[in-house]
N, C-alpha and C positions, 0 to 999 in steps of 0.2 A: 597238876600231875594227877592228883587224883579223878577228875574230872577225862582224861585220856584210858585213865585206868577204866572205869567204865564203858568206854567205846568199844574196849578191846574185841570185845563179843562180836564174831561175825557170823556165828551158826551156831544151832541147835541141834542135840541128839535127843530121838526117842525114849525112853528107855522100856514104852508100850509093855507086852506081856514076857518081859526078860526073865522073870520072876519063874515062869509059867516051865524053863529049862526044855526036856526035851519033847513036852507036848506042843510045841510051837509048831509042830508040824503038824497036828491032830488041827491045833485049832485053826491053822490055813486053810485046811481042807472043809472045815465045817464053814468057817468064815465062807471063803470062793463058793461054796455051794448053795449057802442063804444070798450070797451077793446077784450072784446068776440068774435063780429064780428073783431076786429084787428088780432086778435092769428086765427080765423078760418079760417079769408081772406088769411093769409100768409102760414097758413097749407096747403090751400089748393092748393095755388100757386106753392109750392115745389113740393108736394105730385103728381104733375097733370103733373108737367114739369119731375120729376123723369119717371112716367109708362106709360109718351104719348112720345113716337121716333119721332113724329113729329118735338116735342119740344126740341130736343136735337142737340141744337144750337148755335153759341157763343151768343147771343141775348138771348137768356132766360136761358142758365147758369149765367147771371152775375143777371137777374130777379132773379134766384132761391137765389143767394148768399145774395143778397139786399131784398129779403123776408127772411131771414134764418137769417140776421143780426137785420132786424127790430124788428122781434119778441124778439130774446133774447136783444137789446134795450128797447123794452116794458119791459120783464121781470126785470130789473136793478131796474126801476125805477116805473110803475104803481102798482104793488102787496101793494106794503109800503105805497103807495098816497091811496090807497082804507083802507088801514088800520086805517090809522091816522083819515079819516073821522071817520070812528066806533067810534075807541078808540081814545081819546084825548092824548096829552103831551107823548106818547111814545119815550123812548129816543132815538140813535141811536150812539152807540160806534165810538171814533175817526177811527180807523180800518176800523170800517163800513162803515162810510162817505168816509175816502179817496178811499175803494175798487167801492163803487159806483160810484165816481166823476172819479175814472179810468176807469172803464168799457163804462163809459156814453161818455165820452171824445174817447174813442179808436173808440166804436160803431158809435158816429156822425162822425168822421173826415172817417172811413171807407164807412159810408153810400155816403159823396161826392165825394168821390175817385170812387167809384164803378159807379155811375149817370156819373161820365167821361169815364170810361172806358162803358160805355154804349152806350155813344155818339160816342168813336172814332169806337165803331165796327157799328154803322150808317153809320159815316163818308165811313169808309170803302165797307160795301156791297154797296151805292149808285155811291161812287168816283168812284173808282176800283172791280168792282166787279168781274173779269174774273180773280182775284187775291184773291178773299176772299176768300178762304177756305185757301189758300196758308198763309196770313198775318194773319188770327185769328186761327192760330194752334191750337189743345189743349195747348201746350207749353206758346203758347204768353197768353190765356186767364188764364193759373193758375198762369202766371206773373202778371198779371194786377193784378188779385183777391190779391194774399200775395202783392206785393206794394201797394195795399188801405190798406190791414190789418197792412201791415208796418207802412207805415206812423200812422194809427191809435194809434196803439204804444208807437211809439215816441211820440207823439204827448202828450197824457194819460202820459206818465213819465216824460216829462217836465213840465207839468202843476201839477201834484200830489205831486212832489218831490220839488217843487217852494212854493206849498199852503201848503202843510202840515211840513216843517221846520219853518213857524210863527208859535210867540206865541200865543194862542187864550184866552180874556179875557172873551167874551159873547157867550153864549149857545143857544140863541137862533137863528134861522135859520128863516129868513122871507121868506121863502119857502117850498114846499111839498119836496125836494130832496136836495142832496148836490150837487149844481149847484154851479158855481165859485166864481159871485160876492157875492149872499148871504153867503158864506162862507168869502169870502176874507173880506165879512165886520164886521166879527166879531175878528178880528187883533187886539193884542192890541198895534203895531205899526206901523207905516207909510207902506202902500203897493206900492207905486208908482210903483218900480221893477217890481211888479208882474203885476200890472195893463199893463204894457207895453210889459209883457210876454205873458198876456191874447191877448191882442188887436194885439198883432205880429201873434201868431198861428191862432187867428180870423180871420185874414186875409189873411193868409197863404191859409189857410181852405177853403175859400169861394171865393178869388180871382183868384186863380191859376185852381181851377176845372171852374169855369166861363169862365175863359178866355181861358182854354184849350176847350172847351163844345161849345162858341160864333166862336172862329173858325173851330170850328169841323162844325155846322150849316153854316157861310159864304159859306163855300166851298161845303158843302152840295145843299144850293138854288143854286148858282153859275151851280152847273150840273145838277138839278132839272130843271133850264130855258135854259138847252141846249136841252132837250126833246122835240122833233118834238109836238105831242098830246097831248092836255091838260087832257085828258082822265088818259095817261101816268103821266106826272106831278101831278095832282090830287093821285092816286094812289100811287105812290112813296112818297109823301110825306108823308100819312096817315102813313106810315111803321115807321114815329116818331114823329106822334103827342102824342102818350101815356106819351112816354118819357119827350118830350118838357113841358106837361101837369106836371109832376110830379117835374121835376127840376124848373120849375117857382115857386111851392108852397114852395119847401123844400127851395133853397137859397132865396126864398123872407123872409121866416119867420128867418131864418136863420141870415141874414142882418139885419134885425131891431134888434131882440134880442140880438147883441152880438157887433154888431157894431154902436149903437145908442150914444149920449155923455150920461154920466152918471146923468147929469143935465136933461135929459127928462126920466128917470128913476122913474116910479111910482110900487108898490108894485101890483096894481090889475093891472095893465096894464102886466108887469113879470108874474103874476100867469097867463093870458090870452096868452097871445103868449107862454108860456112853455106847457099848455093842449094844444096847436096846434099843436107844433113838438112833445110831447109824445106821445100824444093820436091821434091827428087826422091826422097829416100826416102818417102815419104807418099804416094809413088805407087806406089813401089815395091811396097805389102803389096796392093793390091788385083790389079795386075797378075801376080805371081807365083801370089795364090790363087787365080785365075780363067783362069790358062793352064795352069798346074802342077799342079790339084788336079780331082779326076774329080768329084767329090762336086759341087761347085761350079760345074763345066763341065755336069753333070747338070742342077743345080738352076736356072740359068739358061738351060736347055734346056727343059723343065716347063713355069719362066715365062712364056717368047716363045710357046711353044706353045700356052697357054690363052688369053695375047691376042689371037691369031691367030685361034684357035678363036670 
């Protein structure tokens, strides 16, 4: 009987920014309008890199992949967060949650795989570059791209297949999505396992693309200060500050939220650093590479021009 008792669970409620009372409409409106510029920044990103040859580079195919993952990221998870503001107490089917906490899992562990594979094709044109086009083949870049989605994957079915074999006693969800621990803490028996399944793949996740990315960069400056001209140096460098830019936000926020102890775990603190990497890092890649990057400020220059034309 008690093992039925457990089953009972057939949905989840949000309980997202309830807290938040009657600014829930303030924050829809701010939310939908960072979401909008999110999905038009990364449209446009693809869209620019697909019809401009300039662009057609290992460098901005792995941008285009990492705009093209962001978005359907956003997709997973902000449509249903703007919902819930509306409409209150909206349930969301077991099904539902584990398909989302899949998709969200596969999309984040892809987005840092892909931020390495961006690094090493840096690494590459600065280290060797009398060999880059030889070392970043088409071949090698649609290997990298399916081994971030790989890993993604995996990653998404150990974690899915770990959380949703508990029992679950409580419905409610102290969050706007089905994100791990606000799920995991609705068990109605001991998670330790799991918690050391979270905090293994966490680490997995954010250690291994850092430490791949931190020696990609050593070796990087290391030939940067072999350049005769500071001119040159200056220059060469600039070719990965967008990037550098972008990986400091994503695994900083990355790191506090996943790898914090659970004892410094507050509920508004978790809604704040989650509208980071939902909402505003995902805006972050297109705005950095279209203010920051020549290539890209070019190429969207081209474009306006011939419509114009």
């Amino acid at each position: 009987m008690q093992r039925q008792n457990f089953t009972e669970v057939k949905e989840f409620i949000f309980l997202g920014f309830s807290s938040f009372g009657k600014h829930q409409i303030t924050l829809f409106v701010v939310f939908l309008t960072v979401y909008l510029f999110t999905l038009a920044g990364n449209v446009i990103i693809v869209t620019i890199i697909r019809i401009d040859h300039h662009l057609h580079t290992p460098m901005y195919f792995f941008l285009s992949m990492l705009a093209s993952s962001e978005t359907v990221y956003t997709l997973v998870i902000v449509p249903r967060m703007l919902s819930n503001l509306l409409f209150h107490n909206q349930p969301i089917s077991l099904a539902g949650c584990a398909t989302q906490m899949f998709f969200f899992v596969t999309l984040a562990t892809n987005n840092c795989f892909l931020l390495t594979a961006m690094g090493y094709d840096r690494y590459v044109a600065i280290c060797n570059p009398l060999r880059y086009t030889v070392i970043m083949s088409k071949g090698m870049c649609a290997r990298l791209v399916c081994g971030s989605f790989g890993t993604g994957l995996a990653m998404a079915v150990l974690h899915v297949t770990a959380m949703f074999n508990l029992p679950f006693c409580g419905t409610v969800v102290d969050h706007f999505f089905c994100d791990i621990y606000p799920v995991m803490k609705l068990s109605c028996i001991d998670t330790t396992i799991n918690e050391i399944i979270n905090y293994g793949v966490s680490s997995f996740v954010i250690f291994v693309p850092i430490g791949l990315i931190i020696i990609s960069y050593v070796l990087i400056i290391s030939s940067i200060f072999k350049i005769a001209s500071a001119e040159g140096r200056k220059k060469t460098f600039a070719t990965c500050t967008s990037h550098l830019t972008v990986v400091t936000v994503h695994y900083g926020c990355a790191s506090i939220a996943y790898l914090k102890p659970k004892s410094e775990s507050s509920i508004e603190k978790d809604l704040l650093l989650s509208v980071t990497y939902t909402i505003v890092t995902p805006l972050l890649n297109p705005v950095v590479y279209s203010l920051r990057n020549k290539e890209v400020k070019d190429a969207l220059s081209r474009a306006v021009g011939r419509n114009v034309s």
